[in-house]
The first five atom37 places (N, CA, C, CB, O) and aatype in JSON, in Angstrom:
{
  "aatype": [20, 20, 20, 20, 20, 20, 20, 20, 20, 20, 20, 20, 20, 20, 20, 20, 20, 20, 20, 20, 20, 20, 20, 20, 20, 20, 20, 20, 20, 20, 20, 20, 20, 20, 20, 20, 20, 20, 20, 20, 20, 20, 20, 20, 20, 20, 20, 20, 20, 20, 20, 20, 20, 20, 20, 20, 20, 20, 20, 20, 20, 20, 20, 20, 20, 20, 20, 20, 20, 20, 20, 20, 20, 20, 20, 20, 20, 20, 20, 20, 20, 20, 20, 20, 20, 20, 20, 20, 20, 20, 20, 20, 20, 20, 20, 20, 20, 20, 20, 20],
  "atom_mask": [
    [1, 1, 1, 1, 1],
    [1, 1, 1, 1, 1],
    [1, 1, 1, 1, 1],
    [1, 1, 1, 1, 1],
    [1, 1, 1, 1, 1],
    [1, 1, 1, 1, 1],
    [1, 1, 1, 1, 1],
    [1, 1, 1, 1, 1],
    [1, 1, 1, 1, 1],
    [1, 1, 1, 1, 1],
    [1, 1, 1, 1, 1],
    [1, 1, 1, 1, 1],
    [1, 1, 1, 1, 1],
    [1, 1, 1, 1, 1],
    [1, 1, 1, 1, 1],
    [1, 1, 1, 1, 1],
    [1, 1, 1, 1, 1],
    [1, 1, 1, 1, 1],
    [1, 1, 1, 1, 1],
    [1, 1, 1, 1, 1],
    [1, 1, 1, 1, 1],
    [1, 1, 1, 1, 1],
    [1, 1, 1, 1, 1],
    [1, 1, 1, 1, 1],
    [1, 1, 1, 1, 1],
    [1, 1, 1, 1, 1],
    [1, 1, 1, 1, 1],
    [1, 1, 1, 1, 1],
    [1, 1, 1, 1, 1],
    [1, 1, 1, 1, 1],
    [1, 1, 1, 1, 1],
    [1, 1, 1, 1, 1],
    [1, 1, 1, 1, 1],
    [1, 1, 1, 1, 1],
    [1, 1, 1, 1, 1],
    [1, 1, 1, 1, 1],
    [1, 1, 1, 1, 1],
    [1, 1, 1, 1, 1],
    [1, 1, 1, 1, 1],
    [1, 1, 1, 1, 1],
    [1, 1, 1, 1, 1],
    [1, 1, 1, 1, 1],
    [1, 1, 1, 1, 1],
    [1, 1, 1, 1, 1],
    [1, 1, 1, 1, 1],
    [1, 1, 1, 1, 1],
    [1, 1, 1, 1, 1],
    [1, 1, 1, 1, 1],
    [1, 1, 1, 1, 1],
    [1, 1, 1, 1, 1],
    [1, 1, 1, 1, 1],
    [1, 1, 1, 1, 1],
    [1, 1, 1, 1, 1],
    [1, 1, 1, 1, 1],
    [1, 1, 1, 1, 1],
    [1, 1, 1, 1, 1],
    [1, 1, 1, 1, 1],
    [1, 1, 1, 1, 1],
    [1, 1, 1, 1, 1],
    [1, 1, 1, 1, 1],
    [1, 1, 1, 1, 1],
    [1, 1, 1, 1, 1],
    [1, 1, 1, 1, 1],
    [1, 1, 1, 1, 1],
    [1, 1, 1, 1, 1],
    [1, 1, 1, 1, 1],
    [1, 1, 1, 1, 1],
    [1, 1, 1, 1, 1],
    [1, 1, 1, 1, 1],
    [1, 1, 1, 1, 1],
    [1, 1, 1, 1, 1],
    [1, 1, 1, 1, 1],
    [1, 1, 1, 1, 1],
    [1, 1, 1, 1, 1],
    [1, 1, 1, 1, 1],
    [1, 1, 1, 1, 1],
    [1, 1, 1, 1, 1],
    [1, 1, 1, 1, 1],
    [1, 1, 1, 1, 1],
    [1, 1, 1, 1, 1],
    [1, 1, 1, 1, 1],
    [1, 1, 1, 1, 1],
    [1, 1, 1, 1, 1],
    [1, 1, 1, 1, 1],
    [1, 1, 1, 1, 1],
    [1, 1, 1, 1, 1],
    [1, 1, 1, 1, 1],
    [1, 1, 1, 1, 1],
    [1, 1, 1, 1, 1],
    [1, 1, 1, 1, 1],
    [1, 1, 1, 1, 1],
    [1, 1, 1, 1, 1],
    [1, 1, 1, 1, 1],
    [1, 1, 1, 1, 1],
    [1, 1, 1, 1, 1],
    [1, 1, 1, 1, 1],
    [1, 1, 1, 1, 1],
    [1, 1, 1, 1, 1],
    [1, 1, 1, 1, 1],
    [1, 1, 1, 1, 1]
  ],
  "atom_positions": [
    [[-9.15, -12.6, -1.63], [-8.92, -11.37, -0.91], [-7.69, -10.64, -1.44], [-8.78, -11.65, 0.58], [-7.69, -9.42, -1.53]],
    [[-6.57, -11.43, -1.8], [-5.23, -11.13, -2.35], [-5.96, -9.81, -3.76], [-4.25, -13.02, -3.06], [-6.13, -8.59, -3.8]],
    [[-6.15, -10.88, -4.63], [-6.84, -9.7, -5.65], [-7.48, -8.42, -5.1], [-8.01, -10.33, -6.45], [-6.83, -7.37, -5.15]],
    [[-8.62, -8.43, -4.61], [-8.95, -7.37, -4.22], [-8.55, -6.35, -3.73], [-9.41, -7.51, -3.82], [-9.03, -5.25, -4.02]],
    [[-6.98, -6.67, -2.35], [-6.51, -5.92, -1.52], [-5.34, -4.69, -2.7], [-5.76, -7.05, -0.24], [-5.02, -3.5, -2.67]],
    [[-5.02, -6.06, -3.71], [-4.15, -5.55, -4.45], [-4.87, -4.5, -5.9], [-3.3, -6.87, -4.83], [-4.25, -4.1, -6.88]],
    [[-5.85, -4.34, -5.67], [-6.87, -3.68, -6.76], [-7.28, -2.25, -5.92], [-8.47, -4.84, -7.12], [-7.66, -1.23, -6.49]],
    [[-7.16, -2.34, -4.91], [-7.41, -0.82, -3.56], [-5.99, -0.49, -4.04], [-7.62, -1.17, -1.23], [-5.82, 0.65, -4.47]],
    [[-4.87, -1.42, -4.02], [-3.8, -0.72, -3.61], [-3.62, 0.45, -5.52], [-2.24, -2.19, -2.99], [-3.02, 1.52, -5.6]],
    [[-4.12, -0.08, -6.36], [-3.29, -0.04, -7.72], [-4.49, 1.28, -7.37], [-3.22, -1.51, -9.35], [-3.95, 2.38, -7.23]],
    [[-5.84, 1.28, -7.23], [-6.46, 2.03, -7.35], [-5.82, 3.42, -6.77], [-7.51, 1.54, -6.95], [-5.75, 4.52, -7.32]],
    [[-5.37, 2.99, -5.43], [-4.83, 4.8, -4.64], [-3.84, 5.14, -5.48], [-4.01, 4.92, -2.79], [-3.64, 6.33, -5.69]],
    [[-3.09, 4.22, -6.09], [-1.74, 4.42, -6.96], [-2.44, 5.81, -7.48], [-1.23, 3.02, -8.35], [-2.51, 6.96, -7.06]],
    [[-2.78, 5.3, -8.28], [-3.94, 5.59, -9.82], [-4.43, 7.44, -8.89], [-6.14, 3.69, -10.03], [-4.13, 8.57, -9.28]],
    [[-4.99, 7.17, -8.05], [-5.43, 8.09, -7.33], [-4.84, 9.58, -6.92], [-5.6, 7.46, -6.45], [-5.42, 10.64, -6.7]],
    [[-3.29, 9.17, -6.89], [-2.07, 10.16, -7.0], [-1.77, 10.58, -7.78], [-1.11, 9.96, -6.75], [-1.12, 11.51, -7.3]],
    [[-1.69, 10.67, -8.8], [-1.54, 10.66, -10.12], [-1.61, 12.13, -10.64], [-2.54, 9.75, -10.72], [-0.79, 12.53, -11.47]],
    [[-2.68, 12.98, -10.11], [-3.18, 14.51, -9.76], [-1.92, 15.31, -9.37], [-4.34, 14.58, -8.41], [-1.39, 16.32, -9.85]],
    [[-1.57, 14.41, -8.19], [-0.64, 15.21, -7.12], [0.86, 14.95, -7.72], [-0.81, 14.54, -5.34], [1.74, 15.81, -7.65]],
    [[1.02, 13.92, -8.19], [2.62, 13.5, -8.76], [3.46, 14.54, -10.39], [2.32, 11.47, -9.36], [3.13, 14.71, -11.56]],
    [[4.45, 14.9, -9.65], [4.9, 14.96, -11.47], [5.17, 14.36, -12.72], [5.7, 15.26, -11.65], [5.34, 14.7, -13.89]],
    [[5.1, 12.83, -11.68], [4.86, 12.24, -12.98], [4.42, 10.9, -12.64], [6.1, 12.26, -13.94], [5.18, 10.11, -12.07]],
    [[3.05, 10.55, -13.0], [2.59, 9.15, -12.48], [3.49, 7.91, -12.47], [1.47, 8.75, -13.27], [4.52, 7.78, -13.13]],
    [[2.88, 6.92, -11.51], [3.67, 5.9, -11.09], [3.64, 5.06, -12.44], [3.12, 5.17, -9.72], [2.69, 5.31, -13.18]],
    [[4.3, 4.37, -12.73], [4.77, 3.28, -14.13], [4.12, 2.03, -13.26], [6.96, 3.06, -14.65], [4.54, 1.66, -12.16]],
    [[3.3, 1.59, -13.79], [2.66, 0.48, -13.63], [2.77, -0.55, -14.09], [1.85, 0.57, -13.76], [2.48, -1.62, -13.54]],
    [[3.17, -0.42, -15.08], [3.64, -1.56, -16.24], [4.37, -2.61, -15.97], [4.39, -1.06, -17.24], [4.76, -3.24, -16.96]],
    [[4.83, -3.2, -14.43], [5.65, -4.03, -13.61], [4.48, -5.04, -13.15], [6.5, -3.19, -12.33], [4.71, -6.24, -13.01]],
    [[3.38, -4.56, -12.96], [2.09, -5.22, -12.33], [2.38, -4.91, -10.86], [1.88, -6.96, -12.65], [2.8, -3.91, -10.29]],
    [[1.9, -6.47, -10.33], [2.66, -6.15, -8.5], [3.87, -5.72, -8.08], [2.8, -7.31, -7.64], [4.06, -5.07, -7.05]],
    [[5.21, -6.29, -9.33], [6.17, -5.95, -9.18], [6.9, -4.53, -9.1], [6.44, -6.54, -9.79], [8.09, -4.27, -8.96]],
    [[5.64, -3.6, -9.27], [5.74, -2.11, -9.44], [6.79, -1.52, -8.41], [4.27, -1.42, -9.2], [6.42, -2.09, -7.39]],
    [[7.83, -0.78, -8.05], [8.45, -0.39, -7.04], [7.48, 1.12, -7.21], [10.25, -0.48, -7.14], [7.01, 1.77, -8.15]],
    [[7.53, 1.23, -5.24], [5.85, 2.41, -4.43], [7.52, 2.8, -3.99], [3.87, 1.64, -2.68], [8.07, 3.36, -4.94]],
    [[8.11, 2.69, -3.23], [8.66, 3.44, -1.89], [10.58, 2.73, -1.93], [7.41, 2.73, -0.04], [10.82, 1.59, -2.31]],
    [[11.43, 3.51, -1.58], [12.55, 3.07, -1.34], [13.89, 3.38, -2.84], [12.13, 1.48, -0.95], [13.51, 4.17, -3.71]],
    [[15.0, 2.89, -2.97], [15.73, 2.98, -3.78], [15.17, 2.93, -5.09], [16.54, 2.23, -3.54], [15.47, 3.79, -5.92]],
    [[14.37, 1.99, -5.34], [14.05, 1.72, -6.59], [12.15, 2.58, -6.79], [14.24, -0.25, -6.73], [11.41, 2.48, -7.77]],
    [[11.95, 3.13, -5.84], [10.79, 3.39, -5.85], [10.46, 4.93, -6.41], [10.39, 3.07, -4.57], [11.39, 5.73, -6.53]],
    [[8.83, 5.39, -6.8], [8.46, 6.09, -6.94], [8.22, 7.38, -7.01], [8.31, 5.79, -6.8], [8.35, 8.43, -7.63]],
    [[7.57, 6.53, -5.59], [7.5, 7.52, -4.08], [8.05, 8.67, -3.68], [7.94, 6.96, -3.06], [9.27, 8.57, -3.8]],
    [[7.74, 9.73, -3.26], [8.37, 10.72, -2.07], [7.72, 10.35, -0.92], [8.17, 12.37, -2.26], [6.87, 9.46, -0.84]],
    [[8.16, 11.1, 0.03], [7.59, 10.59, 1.49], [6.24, 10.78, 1.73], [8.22, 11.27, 2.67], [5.46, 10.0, 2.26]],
    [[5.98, 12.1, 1.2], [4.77, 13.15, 1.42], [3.56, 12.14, 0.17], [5.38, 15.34, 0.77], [2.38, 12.07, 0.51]],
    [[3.89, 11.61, -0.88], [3.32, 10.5, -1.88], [3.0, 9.36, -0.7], [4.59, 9.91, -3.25], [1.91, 9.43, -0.13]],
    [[3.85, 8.43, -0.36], [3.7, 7.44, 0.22], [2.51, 7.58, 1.56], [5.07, 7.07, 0.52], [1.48, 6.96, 1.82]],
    [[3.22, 8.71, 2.24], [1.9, 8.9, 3.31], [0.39, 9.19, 2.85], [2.2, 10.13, 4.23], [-0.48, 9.0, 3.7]],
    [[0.07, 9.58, 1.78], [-1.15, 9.97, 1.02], [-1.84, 8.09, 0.67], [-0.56, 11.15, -0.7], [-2.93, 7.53, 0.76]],
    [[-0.74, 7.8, 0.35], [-1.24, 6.52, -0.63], [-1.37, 5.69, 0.67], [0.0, 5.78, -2.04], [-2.33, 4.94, 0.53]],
    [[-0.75, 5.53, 1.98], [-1.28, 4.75, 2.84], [-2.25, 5.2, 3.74], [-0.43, 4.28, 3.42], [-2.72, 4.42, 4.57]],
    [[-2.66, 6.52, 3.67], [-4.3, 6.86, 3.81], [-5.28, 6.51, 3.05], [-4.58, 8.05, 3.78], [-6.39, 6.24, 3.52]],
    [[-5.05, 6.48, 1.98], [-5.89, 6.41, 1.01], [-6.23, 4.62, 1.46], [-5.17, 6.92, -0.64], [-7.2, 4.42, 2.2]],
    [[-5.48, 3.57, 1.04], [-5.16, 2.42, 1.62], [-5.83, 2.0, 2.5], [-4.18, 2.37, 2.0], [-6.49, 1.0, 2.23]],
    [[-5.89, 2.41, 3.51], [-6.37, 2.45, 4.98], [-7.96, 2.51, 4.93], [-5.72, 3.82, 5.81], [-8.65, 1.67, 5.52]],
    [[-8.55, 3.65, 4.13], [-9.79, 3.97, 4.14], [-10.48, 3.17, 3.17], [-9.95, 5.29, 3.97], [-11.71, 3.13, 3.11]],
    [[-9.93, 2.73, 2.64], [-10.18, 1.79, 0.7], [-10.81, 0.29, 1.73], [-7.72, 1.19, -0.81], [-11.92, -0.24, 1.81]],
    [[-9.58, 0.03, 2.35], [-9.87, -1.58, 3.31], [-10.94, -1.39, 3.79], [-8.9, -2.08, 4.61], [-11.89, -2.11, 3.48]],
    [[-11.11, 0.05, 5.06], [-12.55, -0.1, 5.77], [-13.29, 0.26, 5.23], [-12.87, 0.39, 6.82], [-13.9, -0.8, 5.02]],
    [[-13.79, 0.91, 4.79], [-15.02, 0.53, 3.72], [-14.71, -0.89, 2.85], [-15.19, 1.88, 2.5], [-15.79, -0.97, 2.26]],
    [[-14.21, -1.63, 2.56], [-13.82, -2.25, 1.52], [-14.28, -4.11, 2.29], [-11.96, -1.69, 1.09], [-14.96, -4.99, 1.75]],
    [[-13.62, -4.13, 3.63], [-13.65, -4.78, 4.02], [-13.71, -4.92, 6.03], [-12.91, -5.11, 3.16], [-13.15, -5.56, 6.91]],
    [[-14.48, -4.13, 5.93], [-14.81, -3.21, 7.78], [-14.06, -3.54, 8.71], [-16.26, -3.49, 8.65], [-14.4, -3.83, 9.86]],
    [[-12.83, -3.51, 8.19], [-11.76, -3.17, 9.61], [-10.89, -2.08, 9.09], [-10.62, -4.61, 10.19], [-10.72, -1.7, 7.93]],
    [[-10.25, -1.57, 10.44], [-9.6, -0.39, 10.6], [-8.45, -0.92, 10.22], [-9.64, 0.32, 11.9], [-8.64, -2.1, 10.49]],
    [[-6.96, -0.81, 9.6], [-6.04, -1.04, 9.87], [-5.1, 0.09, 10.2], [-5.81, -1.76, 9.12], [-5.34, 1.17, 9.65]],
    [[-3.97, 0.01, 11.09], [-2.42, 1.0, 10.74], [-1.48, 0.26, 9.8], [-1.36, 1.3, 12.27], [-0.64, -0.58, 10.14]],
    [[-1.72, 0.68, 8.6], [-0.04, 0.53, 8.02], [1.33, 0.94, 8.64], [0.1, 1.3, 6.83], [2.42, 0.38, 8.47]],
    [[1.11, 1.79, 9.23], [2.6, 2.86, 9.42], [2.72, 2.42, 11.1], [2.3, 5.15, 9.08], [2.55, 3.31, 11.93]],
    [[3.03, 0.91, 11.55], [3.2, 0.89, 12.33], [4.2, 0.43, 12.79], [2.57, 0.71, 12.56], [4.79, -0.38, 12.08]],
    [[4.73, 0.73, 14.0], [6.39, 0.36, 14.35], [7.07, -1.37, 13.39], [6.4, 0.01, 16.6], [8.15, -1.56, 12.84]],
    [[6.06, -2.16, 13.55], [6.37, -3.01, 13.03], [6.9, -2.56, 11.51], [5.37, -3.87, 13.22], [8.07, -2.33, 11.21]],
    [[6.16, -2.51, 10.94], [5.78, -1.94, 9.88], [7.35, -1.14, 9.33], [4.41, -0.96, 10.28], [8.06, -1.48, 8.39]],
    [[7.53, 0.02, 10.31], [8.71, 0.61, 9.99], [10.12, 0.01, 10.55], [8.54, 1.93, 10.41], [11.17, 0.64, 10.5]],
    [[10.0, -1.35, 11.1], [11.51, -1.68, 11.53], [11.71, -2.72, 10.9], [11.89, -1.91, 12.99], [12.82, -3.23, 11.03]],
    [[10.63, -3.44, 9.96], [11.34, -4.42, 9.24], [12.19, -4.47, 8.64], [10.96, -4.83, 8.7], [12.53, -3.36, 8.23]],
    [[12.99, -5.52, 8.22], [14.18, -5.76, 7.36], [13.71, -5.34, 5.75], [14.68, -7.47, 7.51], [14.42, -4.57, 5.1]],
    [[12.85, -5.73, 5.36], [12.07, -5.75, 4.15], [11.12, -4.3, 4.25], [11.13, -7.26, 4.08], [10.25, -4.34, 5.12]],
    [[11.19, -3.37, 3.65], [10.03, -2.26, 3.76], [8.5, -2.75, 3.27], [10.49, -0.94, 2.77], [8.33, -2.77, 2.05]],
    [[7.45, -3.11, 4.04], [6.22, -3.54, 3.26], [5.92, -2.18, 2.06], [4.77, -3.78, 4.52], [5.07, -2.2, 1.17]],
    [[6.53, -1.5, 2.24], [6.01, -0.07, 1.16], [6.61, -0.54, -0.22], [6.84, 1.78, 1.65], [6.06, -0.18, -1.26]],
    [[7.85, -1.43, -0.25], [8.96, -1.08, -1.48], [8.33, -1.49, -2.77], [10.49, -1.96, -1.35], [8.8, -1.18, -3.86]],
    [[6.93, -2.4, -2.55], [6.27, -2.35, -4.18], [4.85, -2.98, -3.95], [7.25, -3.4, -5.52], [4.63, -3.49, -2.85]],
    [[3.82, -2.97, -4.96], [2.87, -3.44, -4.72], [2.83, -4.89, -4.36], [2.24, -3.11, -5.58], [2.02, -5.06, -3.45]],
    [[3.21, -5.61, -4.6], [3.32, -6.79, -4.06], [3.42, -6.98, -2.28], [4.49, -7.26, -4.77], [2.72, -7.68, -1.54]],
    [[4.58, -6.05, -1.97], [5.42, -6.4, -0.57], [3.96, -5.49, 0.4], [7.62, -5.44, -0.45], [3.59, -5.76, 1.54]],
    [[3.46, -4.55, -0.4], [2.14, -3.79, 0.43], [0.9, -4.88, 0.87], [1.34, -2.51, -0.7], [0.57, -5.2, 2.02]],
    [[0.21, -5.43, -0.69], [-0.67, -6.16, -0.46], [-0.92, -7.19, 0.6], [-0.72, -6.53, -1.32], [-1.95, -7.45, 1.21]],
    [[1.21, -8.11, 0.7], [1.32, -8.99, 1.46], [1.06, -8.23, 2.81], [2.56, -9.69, 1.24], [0.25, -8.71, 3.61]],
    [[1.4, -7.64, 2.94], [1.15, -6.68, 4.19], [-0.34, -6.1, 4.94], [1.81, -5.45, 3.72], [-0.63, -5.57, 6.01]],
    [[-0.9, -6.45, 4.01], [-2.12, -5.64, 3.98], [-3.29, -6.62, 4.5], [-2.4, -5.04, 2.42], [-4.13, -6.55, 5.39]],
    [[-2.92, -7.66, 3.41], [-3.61, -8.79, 3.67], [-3.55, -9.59, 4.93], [-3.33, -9.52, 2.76], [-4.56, -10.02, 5.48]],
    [[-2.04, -9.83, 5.49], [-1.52, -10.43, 6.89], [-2.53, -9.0, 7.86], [0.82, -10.43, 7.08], [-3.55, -9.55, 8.29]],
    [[-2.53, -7.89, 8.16], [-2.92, -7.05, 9.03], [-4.78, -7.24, 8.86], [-2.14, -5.5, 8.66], [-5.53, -6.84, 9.74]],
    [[-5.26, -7.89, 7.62], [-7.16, -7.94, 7.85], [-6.54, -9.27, 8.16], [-8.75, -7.67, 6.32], [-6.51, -8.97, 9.36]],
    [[-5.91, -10.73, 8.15], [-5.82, -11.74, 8.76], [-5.48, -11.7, 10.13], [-5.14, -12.38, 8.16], [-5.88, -12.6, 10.87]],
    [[-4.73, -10.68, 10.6], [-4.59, -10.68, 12.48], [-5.66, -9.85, 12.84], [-3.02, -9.91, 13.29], [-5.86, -9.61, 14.03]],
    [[-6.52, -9.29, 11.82], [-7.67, -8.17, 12.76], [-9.06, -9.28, 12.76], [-8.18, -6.18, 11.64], [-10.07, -8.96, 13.38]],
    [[-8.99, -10.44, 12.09], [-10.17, -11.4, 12.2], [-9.55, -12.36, 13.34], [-10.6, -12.26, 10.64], [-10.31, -12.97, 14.09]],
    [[-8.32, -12.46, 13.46], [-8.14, -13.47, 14.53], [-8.09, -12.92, 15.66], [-7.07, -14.25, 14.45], [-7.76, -13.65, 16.59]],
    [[-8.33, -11.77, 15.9], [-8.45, -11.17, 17.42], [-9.38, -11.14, 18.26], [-8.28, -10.07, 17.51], [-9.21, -10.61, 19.35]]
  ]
}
């Protein structure tokens, strides 16, 4: 599931790419920085890419998730700050939506 979640995520990357001045550098793999000091991102980017995200999973794997949720925004760790820290994120939120 890890692979996969992380293959939606590279895909929306990929997906921005139109809208950005200058596409995301990929060349880190998971280690890619999306969001924060070292990141990409603008705000108005990041919110696109966790729609995109969102809709990729349900179709992808038929649950709804919220990324952008309080949790989400008060962690110590930003789940946004790279592909890696998203996927983990991504993946834990379809693991609490099957255990419910």
């Amino acid at each position: 599931m890890k692979d996969k979640v992380e293959g939606i995520i590279f895909a929306a990357v990929d997906g921005l790419s139109h809208v950005l001045a200058q596409p995301v550098d990929c060349t880190a793999g998971s280690e890619t920085a999306l969001f924060g000091a070292e990141g990409q991102l603008d705000s108005m980017s990041l919110v696109s890419l966790i729609v995109s995200v969102e809709e990729a999973v349900e179709e992808a794997f038929g649950v709804a998730i919220v990324l952008a949720s309080e949790k989400a925004m008060s962690a110590r760790r930003s789940p946004f700050a790279s592909v890696a820290s998203l996927t983990e994120h991504v993946v834990t939120l379809i693991g609490e939506h099957a255990h419910a």
